[in-house]
C-alpha positions in Angstrom: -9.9 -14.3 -3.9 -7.8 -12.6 -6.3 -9.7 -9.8 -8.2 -8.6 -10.1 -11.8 -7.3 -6.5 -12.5 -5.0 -7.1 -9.9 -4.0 -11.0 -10.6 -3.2 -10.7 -14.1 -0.3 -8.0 -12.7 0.6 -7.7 -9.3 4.0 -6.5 -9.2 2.8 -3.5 -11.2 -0.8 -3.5 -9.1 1.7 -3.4 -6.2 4.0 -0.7 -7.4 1.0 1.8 -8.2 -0.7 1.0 -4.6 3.2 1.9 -3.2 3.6 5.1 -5.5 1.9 7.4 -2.8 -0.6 8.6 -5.6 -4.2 9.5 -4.2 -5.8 5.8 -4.8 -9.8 4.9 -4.0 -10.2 1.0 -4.6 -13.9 -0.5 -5.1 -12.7 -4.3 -4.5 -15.2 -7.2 -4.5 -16.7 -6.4 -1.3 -18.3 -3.4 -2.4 -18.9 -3.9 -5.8 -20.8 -7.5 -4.6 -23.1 -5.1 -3.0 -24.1 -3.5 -6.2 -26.1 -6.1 -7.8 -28.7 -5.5 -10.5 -31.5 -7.4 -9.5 -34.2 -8.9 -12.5 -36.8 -5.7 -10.8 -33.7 -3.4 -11.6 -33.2 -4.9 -15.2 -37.2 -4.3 -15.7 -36.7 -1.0 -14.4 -34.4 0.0 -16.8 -35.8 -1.4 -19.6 -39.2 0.6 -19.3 -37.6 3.7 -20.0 -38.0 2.6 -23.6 -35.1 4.5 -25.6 -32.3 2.6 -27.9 -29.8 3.3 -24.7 -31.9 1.5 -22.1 -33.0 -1.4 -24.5 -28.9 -1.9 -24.7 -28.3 -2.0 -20.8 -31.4 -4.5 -20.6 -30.0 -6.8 -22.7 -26.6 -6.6 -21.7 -27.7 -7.2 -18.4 -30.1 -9.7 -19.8 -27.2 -12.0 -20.9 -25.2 -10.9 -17.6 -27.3 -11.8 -14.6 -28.1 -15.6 -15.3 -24.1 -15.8 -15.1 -24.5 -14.5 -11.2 -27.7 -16.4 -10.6 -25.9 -19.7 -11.4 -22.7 -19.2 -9.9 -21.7 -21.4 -6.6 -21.9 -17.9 -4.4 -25.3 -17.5 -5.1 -25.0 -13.9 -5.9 -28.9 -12.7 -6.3 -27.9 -10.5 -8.8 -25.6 -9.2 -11.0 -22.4 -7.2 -9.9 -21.5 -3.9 -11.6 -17.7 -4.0 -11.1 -17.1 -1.3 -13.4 -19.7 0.9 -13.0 -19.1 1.3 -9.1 -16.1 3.6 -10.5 -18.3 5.7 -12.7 -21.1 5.5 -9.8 -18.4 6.9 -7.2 -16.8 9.5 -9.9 -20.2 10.6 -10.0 -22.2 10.5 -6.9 -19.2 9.2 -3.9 -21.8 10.3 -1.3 -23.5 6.6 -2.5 -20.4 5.1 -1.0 -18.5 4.7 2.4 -14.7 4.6 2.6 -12.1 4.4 5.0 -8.6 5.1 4.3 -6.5 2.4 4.8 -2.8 0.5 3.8 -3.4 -1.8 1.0 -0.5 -3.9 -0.4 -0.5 -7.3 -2.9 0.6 -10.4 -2.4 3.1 -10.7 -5.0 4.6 -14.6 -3.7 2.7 -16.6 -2.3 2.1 -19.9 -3.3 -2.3 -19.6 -3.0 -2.4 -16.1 -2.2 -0.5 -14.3 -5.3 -2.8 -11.3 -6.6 -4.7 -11.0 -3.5 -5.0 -7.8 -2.2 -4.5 -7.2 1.6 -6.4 -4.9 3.6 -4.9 -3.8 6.9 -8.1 -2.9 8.4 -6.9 -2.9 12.0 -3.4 -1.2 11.2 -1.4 -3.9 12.5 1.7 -3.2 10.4 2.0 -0.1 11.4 2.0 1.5 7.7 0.3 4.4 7.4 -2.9 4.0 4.8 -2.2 4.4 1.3 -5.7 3.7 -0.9 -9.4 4.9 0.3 -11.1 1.6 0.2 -15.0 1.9 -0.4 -16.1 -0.2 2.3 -20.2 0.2 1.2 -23.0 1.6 -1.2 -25.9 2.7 -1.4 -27.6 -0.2 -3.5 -30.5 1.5 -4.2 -29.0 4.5 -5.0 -26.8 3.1 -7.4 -29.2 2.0 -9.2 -31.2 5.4 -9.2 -28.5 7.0 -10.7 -28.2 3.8 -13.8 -31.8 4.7 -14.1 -30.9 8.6 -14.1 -28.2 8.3 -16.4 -29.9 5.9 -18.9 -33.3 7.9 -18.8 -31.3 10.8 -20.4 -31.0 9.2 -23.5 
């Protein structure tokens, strides 16, 4: 699956990932691990300030999109706020540091990224990939960083 900041521009996704500029990538596998779960929603939402109702409601309208999607996600993933989480807290997250290019032709595959896990291309690695979070972390620190409002 092509992740959409990637898909709507891979040559340029690819030119960045090739630059040799200190990358960290939070793809779909790890940010699929970072759902919001209707408890977490709850959670949030009993901290009772202006902020919190927001992120409640937000999430609100968010998480049915998950629950009814063919994957069957239980929850709702935070793409975005995995960066913020790892800006803030990275020892939530595990990483490896690995070669990462983009399929920039092919026919099904174009905007995928791919992941030389095994380095099999011989390419040294280029992006630290966050391979897994701390889920409940994550959401400590949403609660953390709402509650201070």
């Amino acid at each position: 699956m092509a992740e959409f900041n990637i898909y709507v521009d891979p040559e340029a996704a690819e030119i960045v990932l090739q630059s040799g500029v200190p990358l960290t990538m939070a793809g779909l596998n790890v940010t699929h691990q970072a759902l919001v779960l209707p408890q977490d929603i709850e959670r949030i939402r009993s901290i009772n300030n202006p902020v919190a109702a927001a992120v409640a409601s937000m999430l609100d309208f968010y998480l049915p999109l998950y629950l009814s999607h063919p994957r069957g996600l239980p929850g709702a993933a935070m793409h975005d706020p995995c960066t913020i989480a790892w800006l803030l807290a990275p020892e939530l997250f595990e990483s490896r540091e690995l070669w990462v290019g983009v399929e920039t032709q092919g026919q099904y595959t174009v905007g995928m990224t791919v992941v030389d896990e095994f380095g099999q291309n011989g390419k040294p690695a280029n992006v630290e990939v966050l391979t897994h979070i701390n889920r409940q972390g994550f959401i400590d620190l949403m609660v953390e960083c709402v509650s201070r409002y």
